[in-house]
C-alpha positions in Angstrom: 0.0 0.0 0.0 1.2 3.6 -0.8 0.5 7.3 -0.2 -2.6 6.7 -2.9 -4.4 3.8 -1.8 -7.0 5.9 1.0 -7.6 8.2 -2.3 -8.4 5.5 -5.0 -10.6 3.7 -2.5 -12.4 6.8 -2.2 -12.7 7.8 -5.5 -13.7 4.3 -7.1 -16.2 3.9 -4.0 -18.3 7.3 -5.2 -18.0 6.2 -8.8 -19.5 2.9 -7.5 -22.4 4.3 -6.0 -22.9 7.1 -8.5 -22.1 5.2 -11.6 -23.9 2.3 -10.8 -27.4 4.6 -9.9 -27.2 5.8 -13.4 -26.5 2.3 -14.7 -29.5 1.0 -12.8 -31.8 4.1 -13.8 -30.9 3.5 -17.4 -31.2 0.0 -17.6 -34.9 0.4 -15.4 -35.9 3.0 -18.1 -34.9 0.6 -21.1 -37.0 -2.2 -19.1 -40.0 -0.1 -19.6 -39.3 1.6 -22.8 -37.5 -1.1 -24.5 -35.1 1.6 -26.2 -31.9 0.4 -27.5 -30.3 3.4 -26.9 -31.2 3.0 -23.0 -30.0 0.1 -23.1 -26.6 0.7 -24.5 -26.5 3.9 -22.2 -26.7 1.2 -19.0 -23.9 -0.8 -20.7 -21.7 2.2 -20.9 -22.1 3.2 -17.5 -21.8 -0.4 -16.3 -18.4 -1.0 -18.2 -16.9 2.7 -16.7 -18.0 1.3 -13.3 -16.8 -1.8 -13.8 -13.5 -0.7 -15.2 -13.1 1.5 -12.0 -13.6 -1.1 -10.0 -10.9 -3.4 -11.5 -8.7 -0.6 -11.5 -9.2 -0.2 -7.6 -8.8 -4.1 -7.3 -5.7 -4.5 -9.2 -4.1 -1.5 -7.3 -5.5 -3.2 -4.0 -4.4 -6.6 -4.3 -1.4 -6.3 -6.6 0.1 -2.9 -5.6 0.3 -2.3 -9.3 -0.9 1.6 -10.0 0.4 1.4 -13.8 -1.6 -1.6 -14.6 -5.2 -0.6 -12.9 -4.5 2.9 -14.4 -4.1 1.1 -17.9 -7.1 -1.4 -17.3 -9.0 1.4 -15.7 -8.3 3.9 -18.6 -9.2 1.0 -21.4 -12.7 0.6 -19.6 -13.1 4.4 -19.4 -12.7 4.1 -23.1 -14.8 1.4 -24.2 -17.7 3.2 -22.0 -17.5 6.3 -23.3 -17.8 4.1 -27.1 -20.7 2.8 -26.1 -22.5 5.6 -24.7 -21.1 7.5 -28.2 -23.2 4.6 -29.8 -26.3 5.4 -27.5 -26.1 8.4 -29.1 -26.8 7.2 -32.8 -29.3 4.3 -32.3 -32.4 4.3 -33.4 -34.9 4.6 -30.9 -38.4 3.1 -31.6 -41.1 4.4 -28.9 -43.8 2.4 -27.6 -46.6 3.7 -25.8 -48.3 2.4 -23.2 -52.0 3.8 -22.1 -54.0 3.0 -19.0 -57.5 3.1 -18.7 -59.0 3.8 -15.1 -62.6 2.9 -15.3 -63.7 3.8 -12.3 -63.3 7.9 -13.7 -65.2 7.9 -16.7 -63.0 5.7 -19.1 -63.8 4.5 -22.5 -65.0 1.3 -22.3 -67.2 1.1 -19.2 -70.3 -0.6 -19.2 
């Protein structure tokens, strides 16, 4: 362990907990959309978490600050791909409508 390790603890821990919300929001919101760009949104974020948190691991368990840096940095990359390819998918909508019959709705009898 160095003069670093307190700092990338802390640092991968909040992009743990604020990457992975976003991850989980996005990949909730393509469970009810379906969107394909929502979904590669959650697989960007998850990658850059998970990338982080190899990074962290490798530093941890290995002492090795050049080769979580380099795995880190390669998963920062491929993240930011995806969410680049978010971007320019298609997105096909579906909607969804809900009829309360006890107000009034078409349909009663």
């Amino acid at each position: 362990m160095n003069e670093y390790t307190l700092t990338i603890v802390a640092s991968n821990a909040a992009t743990l907990a604020t990457g992975g919300a976003v991850a989980t929001l996005a990949y909730r919101a393509f469970r009810r959309t379906g969107s394909a760009a929502l979904r590669a949104v959650a697989l960007g974020f998850a990658v850059i978490v998970a990338g982080s948190v190899v990074g962290g691991l490798v530093h941890l368990l290995w002492d090795d600050i050049a080769l979580g840096v380099a795995l880190q940095s390669f998963a920062t990359a491929g993240g930011f791909a995806i969410l680049l390819y978010s971007l320019y998918t298609e997105t096909a909508t579906t909607e969804t409508y809900r009829r309360d019959r006890r107000h009034g709705g078409e349909g009663d009898d």
